[in-house]
Backbone bond lengths (Angstrom), bond angles and torsions (degrees), N, CA, C in turn:
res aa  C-N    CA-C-N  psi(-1)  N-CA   C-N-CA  omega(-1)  CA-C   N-CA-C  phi
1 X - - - 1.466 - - 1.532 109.15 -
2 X 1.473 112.86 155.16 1.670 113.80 -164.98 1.907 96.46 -85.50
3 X 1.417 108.72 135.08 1.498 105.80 170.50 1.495 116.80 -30.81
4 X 1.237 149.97 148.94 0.991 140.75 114.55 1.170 139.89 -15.18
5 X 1.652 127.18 -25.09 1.360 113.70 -152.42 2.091 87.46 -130.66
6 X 1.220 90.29 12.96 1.839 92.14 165.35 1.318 118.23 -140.36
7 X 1.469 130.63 -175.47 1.534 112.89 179.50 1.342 116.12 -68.40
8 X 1.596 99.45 179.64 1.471 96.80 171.93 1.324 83.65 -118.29
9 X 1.627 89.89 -167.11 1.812 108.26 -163.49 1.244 117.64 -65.21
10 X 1.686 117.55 -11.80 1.368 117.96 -174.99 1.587 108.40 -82.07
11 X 1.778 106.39 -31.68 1.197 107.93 -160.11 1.585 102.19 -83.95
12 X 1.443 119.69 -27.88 1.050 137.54 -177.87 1.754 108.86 -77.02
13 X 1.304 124.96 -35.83 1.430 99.66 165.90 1.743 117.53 -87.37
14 X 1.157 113.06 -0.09 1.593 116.90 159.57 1.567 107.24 -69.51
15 X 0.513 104.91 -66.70 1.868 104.93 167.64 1.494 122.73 -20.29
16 X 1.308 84.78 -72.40 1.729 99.69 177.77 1.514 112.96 -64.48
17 X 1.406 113.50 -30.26 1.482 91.24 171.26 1.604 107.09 -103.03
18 X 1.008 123.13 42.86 1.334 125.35 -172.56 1.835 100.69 -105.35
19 X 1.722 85.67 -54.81 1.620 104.52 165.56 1.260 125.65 -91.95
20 X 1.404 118.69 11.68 1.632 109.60 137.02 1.805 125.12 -101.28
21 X 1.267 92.75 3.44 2.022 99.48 158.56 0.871 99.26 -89.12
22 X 2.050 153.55 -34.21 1.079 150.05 159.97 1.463 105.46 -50.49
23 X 0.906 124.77 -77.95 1.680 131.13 -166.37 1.556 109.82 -41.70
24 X 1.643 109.64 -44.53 1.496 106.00 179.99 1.129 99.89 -70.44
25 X 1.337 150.81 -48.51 1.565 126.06 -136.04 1.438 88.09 -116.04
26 X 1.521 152.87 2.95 1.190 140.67 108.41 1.827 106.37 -20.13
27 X 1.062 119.38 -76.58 1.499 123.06 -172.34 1.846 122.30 -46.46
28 X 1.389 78.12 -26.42 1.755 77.05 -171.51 1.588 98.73 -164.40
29 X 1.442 107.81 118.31 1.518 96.56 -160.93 2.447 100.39 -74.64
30 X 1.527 98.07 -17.63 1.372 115.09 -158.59 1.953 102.13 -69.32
31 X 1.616 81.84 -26.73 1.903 85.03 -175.83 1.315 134.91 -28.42
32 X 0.910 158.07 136.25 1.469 163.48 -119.95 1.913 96.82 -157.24
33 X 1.678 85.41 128.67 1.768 80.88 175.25 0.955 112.61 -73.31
34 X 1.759 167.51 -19.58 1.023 163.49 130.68 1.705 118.23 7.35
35 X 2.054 91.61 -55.12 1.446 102.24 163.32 1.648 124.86 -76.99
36 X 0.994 108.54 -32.76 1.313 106.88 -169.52 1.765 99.78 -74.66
37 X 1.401 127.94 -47.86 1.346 135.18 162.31 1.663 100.49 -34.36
38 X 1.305 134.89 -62.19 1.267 132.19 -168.45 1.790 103.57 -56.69
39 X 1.334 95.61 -68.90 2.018 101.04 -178.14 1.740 119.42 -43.04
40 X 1.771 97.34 -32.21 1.494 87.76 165.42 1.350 133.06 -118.27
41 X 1.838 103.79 38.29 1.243 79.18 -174.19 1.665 149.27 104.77
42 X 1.527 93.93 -12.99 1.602 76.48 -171.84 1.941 84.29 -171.30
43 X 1.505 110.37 -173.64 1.782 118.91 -148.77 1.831 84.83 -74.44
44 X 1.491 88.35 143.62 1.821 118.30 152.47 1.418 101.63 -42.50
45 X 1.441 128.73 -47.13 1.368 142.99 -162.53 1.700 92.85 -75.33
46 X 1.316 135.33 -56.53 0.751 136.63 -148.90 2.093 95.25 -72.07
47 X 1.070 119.46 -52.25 1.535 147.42 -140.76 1.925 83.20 -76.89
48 X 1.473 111.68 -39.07 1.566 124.75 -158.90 1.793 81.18 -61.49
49 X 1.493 113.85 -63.54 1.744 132.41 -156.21 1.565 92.84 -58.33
50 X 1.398 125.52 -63.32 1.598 122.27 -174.87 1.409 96.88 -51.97
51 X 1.771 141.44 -70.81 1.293 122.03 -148.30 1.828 99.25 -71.96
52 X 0.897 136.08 -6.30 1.697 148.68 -178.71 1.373 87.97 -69.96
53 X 1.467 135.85 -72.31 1.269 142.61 -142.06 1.397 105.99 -76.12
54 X 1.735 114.57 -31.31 1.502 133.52 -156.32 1.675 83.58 -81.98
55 X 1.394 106.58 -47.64 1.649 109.87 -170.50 1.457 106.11 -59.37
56 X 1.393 113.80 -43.85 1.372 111.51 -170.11 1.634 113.00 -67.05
57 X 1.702 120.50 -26.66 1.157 123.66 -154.59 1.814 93.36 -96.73
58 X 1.149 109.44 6.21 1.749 115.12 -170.07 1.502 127.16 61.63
59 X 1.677 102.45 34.27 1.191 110.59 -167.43 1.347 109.41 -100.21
60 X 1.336 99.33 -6.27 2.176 116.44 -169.38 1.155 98.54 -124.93
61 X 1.119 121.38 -176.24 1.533 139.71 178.02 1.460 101.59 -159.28
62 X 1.342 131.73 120.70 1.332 123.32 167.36 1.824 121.92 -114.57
63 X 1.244 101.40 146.56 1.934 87.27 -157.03 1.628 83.75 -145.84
64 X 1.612 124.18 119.90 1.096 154.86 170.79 1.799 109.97 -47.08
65 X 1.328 107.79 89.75 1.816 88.37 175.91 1.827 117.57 -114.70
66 X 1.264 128.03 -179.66 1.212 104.20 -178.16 0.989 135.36 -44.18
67 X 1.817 127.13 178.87 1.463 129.53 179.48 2.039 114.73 67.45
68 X 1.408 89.00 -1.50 1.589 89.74 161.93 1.914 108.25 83.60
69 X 1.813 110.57 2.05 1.011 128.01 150.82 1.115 138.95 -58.15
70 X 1.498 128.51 159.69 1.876 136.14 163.46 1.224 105.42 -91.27
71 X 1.677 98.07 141.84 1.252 91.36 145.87 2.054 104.69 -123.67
72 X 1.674 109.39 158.62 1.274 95.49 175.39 1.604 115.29 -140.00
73 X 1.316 104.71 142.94 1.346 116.70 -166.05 1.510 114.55 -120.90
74 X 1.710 97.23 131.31 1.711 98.67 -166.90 1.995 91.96 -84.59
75 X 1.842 92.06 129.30 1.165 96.11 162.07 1.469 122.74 -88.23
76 X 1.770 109.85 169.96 1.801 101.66 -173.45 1.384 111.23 -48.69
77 X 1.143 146.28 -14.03 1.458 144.10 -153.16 1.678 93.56 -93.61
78 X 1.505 102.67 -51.97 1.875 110.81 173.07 1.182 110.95 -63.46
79 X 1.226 123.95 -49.80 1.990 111.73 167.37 1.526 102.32 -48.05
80 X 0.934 141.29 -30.45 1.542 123.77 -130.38 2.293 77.23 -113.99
81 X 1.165 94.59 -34.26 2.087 103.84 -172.67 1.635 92.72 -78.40
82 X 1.296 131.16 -15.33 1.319 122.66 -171.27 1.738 96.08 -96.08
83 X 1.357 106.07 -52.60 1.365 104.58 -178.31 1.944 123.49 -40.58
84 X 1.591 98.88 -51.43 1.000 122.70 177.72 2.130 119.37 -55.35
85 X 1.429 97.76 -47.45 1.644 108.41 174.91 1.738 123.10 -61.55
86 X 2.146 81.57 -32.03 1.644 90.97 -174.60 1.176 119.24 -33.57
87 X 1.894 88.21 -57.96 1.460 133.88 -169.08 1.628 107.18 -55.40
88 X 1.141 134.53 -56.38 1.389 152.42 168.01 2.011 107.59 -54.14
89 X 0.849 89.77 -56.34 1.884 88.84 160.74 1.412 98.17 -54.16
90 X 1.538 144.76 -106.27 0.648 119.26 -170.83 1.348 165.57 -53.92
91 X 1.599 109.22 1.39 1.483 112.79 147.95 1.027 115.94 -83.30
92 X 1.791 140.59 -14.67 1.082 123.43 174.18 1.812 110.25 -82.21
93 X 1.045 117.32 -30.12 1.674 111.03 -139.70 1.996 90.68 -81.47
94 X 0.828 122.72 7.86 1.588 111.58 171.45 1.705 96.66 -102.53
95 X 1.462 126.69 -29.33 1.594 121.76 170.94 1.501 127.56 -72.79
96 X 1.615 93.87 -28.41 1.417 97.58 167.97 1.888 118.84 -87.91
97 X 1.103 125.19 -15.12 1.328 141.93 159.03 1.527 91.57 -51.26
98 X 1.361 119.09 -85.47 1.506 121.85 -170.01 1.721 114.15 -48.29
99 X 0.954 96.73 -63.15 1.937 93.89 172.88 1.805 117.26 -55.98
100 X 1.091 131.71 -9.81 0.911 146.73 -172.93 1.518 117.30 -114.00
101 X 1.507 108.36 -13.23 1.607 110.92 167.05 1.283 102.65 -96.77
102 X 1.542 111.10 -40.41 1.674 96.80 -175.46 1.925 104.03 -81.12
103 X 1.132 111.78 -7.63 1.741 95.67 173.15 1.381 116.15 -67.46
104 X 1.407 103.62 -28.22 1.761 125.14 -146.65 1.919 86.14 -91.35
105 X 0.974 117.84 -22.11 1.519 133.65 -164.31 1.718 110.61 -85.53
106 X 1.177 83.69 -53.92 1.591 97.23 171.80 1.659 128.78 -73.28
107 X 1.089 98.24 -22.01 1.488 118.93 168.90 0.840 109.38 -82.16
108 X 1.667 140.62 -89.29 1.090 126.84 164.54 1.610 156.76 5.98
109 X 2.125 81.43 -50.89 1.469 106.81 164.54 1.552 119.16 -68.14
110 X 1.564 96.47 -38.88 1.910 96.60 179.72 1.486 106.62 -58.85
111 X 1.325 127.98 -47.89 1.146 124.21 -153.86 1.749 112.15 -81.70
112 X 1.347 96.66 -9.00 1.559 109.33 165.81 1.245 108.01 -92.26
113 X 1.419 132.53 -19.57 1.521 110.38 178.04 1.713 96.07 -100.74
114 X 1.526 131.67 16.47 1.333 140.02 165.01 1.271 89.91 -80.94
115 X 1.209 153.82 -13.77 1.416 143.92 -148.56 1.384 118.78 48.31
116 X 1.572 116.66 24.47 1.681 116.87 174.36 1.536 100.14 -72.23
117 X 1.027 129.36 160.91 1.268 171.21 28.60 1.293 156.54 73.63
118 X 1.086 111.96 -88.65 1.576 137.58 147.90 1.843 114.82 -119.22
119 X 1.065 118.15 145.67 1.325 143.16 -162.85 1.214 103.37 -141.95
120 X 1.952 114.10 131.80 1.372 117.30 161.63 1.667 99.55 -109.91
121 X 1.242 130.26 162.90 1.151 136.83 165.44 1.691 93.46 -121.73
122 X 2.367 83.49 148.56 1.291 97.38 -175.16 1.748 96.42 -109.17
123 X 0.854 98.77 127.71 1.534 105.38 157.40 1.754 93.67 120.69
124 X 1.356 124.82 171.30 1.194 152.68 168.44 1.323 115.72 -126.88
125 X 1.863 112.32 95.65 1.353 89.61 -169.74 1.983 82.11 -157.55
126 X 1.457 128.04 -171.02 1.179 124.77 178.06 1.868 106.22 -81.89
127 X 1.268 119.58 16.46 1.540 109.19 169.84 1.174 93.67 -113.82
128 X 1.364 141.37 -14.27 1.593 133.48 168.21 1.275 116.45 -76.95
129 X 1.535 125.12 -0.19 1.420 127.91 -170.89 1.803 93.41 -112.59
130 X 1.586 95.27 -12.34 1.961 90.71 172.01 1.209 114.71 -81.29
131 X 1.364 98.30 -40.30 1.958 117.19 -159.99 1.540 79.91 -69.94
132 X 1.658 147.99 -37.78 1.316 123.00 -167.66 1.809 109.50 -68.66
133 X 1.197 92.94 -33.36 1.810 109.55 -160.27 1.787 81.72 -69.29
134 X 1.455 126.14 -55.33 1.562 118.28 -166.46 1.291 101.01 -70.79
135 X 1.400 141.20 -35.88 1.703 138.86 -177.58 1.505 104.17 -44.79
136 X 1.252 129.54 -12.88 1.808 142.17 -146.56 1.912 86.66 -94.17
137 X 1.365 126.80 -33.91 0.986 146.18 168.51 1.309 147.71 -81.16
138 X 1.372 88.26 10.70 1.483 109.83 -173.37 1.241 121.28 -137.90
139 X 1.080 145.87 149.91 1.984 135.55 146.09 0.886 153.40 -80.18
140 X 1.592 94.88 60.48 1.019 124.17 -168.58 1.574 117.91 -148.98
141 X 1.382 129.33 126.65 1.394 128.27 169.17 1.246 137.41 -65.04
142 X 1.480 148.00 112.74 1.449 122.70 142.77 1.552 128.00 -67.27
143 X 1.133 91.82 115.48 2.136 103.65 171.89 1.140 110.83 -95.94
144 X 1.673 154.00 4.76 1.187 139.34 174.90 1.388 114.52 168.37
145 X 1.875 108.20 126.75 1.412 97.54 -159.78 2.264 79.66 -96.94
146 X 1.245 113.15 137.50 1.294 117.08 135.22 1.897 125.58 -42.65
147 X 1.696 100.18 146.66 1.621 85.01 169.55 1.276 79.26 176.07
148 X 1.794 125.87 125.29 1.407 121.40 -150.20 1.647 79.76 -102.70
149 X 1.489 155.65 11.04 0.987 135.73 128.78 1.455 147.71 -69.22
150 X 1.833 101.32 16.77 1.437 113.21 -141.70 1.552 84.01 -91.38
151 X 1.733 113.70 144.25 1.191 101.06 175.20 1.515 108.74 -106.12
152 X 1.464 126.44 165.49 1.543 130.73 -179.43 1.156 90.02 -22.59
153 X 1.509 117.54 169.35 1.454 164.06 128.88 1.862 90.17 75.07
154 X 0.994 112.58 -23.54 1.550 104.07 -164.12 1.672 126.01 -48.11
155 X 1.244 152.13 172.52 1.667 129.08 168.20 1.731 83.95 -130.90
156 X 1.444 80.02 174.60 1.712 106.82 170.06 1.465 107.71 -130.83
157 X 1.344 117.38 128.38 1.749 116.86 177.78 1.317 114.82 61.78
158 X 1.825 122.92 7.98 1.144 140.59 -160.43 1.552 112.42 54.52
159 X 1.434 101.94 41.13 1.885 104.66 152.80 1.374 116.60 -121.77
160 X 0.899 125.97 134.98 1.680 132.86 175.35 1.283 129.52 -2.25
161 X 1.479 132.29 67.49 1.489 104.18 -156.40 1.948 122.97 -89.80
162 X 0.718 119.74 96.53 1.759 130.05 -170.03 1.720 114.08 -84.64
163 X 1.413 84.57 153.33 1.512 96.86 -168.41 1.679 116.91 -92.60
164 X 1.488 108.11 -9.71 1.554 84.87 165.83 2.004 76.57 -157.35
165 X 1.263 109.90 166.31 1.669 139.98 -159.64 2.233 83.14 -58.76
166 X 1.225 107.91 -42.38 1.421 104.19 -160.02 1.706 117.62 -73.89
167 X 1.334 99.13 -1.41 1.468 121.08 164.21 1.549 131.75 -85.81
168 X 0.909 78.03 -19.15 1.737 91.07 179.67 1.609 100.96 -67.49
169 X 1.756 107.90 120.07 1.317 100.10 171.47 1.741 111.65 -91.16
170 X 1.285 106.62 164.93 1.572 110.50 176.11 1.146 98.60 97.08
171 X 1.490 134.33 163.27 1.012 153.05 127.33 1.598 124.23 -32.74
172 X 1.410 115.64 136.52 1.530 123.08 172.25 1.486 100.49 -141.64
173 X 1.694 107.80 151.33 1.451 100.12 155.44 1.539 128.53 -106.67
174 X 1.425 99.47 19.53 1.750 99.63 -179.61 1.442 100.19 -171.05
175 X 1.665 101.80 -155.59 1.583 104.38 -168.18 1.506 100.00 -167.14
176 X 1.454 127.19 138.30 1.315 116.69 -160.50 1.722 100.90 -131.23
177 X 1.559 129.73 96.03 1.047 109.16 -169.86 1.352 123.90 -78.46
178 X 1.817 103.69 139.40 1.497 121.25 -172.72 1.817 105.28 -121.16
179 X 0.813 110.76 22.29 2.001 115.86 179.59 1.480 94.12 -95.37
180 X 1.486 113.17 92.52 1.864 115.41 153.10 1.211 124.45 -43.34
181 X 1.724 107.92 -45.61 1.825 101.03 -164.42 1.151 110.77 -91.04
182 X 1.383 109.23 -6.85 1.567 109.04 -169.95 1.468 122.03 -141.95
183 X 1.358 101.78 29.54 1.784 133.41 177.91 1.820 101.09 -19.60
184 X 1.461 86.34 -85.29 1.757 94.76 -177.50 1.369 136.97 -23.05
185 X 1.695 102.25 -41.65 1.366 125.80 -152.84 1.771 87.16 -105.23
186 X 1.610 119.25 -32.02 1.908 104.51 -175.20 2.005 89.90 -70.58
187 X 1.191 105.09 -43.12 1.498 108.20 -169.50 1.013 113.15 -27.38
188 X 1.593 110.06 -75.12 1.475 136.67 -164.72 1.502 101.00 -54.14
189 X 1.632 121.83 -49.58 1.452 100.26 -161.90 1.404 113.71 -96.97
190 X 1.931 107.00 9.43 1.620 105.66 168.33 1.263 91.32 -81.66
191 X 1.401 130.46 -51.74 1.618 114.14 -167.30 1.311 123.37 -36.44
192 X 2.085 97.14 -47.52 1.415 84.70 174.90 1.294 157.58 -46.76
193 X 1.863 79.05 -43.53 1.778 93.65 -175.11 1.636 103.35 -90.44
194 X 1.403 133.37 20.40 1.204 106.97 -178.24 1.692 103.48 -153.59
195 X 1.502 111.95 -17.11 1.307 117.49 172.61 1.328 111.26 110.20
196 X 1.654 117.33 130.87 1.647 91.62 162.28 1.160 143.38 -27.22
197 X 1.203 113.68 -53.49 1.767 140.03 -143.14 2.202 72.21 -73.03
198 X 0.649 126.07 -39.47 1.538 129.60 -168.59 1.675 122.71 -98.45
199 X 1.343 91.90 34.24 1.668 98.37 -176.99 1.812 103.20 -148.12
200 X 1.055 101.38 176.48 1.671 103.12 -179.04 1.444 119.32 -157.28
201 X 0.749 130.67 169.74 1.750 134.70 -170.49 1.538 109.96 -150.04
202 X 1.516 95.19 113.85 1.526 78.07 165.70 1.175 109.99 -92.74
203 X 1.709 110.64 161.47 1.546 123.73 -151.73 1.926 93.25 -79.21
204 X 0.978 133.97 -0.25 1.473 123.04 165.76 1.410 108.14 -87.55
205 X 1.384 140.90 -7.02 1.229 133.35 165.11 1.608 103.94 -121.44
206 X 1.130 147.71 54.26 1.532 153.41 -159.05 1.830 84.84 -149.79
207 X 1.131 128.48 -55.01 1.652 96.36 -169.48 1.865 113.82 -55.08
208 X 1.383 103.27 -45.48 1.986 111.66 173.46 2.039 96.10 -55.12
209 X 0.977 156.86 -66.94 0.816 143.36 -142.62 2.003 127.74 -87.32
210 X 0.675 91.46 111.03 1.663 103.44 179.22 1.307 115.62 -64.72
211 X 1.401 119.35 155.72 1.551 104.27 -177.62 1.831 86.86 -113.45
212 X 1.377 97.25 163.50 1.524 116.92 -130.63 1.741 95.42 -96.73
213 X 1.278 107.98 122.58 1.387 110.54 -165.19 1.309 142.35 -42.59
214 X 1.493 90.12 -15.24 1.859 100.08 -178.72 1.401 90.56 -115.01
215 X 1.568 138.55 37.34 1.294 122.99 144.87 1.457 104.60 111.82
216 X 1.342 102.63 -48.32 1.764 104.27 176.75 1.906 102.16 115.71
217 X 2.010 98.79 -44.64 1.403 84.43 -169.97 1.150 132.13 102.77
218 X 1.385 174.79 -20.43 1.519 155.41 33.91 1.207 84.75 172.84
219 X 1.257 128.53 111.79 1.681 147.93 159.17 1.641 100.53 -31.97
């Protein structure tokens, strides 16, 4: 479970992509969210709401140049919020590594003494690149991480990466959620399509998540 007295994983992958919308448009004032969405990872939609928030918090500056483009410029307040996160990334990211191997560990383990098998993970995120490294320890496979931004043909860690659970070819007997920013929302719609009894949490993303109002349902 995440300390109490620091973030948890939700607050902590807001961060990180907070200060990689900082870091890119530090890098290149011309950048395009399209790119910056690609480098980190995660929806155009998503990248639009962070540089919105950065603008609102006076950490950006955005200034209209030809071709109907942005351009955006970190103001002193965003140097000074980038400096500060760097710093905060790196005291967190060796605690969240550790809380996140033993979550990924423990999970894993249940679903091996379930007698599963094969495992898909939902989400694309840096705890799905643990849960592969901890699966190495277990008997049990991952064949395909979900990631409702995943586009055709693409992989993750060189496994299949698909855009919604009903793509996944092969057989699985469960699903282990790994989506930080968007915990609640992979939860809810693995429950749907597959049942509680057929989903898992690791206990570093289980305090943010609610169990799902109509029950979930049991495969």
């Amino acid at each position: 479970m995440a300390s109490s007295d620091g973030p948890n994983a939700q607050q902590q992958a807001a961060a990180r992509i907070t200060l990689g919308v900082l870091n890119a448009v530090d890098g290149d004032r011309a950048v395009t969210q399209r790119r910056i969405a690609a480098d980190l990872g995660i929806a155009v939609g998503l990248v639009n709401a962070y540089l919105k928030r950065c603008v609102n918090k006076g950490l950006i500056k955005v200034q209209q140049v030809p071709t109907r483009r942005y351009a955006y410029y970190l103001t002193p307040k965003g140097f000074a919020e980038k400096s500060s996160l760097t710093a905060s990334y790196l005291l967190y990211s060796f605690e969240f590594f550790r809380q996140a191997r033993a979550s990924c560990e423990t999970a894993l383990a249940e679903a091996a003494g379930r007698g599963w098998k094969a495992v898909i993970l939902i989400g694309r995120s840096d705890l799905a690149e643990i849960a592969l490294v901890c699966a190495l320890h277990h008997p049990l496979r991952i064949v395909a991480v979900v990631d409702a931004d995943a586009a055709g043909g693409t992989t993750f860690a060189s496994l299949p990466l698909v855009a919604t659970i009903e793509a996944v070819a092969g057989p699985f007997d469960g699903a282990l959620i790994t989506d930080i920013a968007n915990a609640q929302a992979a939860h809810d719609v693995t429950v749907a399509a597959l049942g509680a009894a057929r989903v898992l949490v690791p206990d570093l993303l289980a305090p943010g998540i609610a169990a799902p109002k109509n029950g979930g349902g049991d495969a």
